[in-house]
N, C-alpha and C positions, 0 to 999 in steps of 0.2 A: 633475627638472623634470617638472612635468605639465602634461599639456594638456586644452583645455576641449573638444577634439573637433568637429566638423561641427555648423553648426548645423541643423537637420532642419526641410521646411519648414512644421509644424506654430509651430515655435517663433518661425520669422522673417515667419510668419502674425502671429504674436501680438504681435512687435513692431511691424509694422506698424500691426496695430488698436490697439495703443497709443500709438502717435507721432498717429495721425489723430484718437483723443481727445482730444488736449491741442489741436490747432490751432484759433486762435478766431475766421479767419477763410475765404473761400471766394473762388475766382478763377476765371477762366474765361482757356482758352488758345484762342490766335487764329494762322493764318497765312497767309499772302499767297498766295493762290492764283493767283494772277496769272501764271506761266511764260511767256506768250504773248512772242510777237517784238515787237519795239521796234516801236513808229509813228515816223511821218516826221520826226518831231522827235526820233528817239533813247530814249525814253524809255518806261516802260512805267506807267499806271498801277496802285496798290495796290488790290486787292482783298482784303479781309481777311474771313477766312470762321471759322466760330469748330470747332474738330476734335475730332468724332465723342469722346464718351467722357470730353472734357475741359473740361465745361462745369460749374460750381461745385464744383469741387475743394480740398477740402478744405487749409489751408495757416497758414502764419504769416508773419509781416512782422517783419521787424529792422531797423536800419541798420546798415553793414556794421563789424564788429569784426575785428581781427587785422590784422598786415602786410601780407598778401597782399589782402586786399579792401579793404584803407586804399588800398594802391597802385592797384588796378585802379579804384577810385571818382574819386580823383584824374585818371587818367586821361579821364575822362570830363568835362571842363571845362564848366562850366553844366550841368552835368545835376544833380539831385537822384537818389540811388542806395540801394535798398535791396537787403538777402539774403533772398528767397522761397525758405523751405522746402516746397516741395510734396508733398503723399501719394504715398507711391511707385505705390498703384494708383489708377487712375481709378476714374470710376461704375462701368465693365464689369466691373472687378476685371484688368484687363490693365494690365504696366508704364506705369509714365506717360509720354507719350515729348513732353519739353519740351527745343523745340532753339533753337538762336542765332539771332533776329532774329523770332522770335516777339511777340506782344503778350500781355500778361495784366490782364486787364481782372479787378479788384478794387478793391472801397472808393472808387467816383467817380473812381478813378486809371486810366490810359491807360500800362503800363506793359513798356520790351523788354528782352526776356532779350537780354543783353551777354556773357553769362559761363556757363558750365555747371560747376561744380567736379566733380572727377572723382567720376561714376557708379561702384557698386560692384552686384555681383551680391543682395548680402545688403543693399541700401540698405532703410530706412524711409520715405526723402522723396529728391526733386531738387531739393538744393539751387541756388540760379543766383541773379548778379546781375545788375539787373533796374534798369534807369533812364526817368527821364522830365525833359521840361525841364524848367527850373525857372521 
C-alpha cells in the first residue's frame, strides 16, 4: 500500500487559490459586538460590526444536499437554508475564522451561520450553514 504523503504547504497554497477561482460569488462576515451587560429590561441590543479581514470574501452558495444538512435545514423551521463554502483565507491571507451566530451579508441576503461543518487544518474553504427567514 502506498501513500500520497504530507501535503506541503506550497501545494495546499495551490489548492486554496483554486477552490477561490471557481467561487462566483462574494460575502462579507458580520458580528455582534455587543458583549456589554443587559439594560433594565434584560436585554442587550445588537450591534453588528462587520470583522477586520472578512469583507468580500470570496465564496459560493448551495442549497443544502446530504442527510446531514437535509436534517439540520429541517431543523430550522421557517427559515430558508443555504451551504456557504467560504475561501479558507481572507483579504489578509489569514485563516478565515467564521463562527456560530455570525451574519453574512451576500447577494441583498441578510444571512446566520447555524452550523460550522467540521474545520480541517488542510481546509480550502468554511464550509457552514447559513439561514434566513423566509
Amino acid at each position: 500500500m502506498s501513500s500520497i504523503g504530507r501535503v506541503t504547504a506550497a501545494q495546499l497554497s495551490y489548492w486554496q487559490a483554486a477552490f477561490t477561482a471557481t467561487c462566483d460569488s462574494t460575502c462579507t462576515v458580520q458580528r455582534n459586538a455587543n458583549l456589554g451587560s443587559p439594560g433594565a429590561d434584560g436585554t442587550t441590543a445588537d450591534s453588528w460590526a462587520n470583522v477586520p479581514g472578512l469583507v468580500n470574501i470570496k465564496c459560493f452558495v448551495t442549497t443544502p444536499q446530504g442527510g446531514v444538512q437535509v436534517a439540520l435545514a429541517a431543523a430550522l423551521v421557517d427559515q430558508s437554508v443555504w451551504a456557504v463554502s467560504v475561501a479558507a483565507l481572507d483579504s489578509n491571507g489569514a485563516q478565515t475564522d467564521v463562527r456560530r451566530g455570525d451574519r453574512l451579508l451576500l447577494s441583498g441576503l441578510t444571512l446566520t451561520v447555524q452550523h460550522i461543518f467540521d474545520p480541517t487544518s488542510l481546509s480550502v474553504a468554511a464550509v457552514v450553514l447559513a439561514s434566513a427567514p423566509r
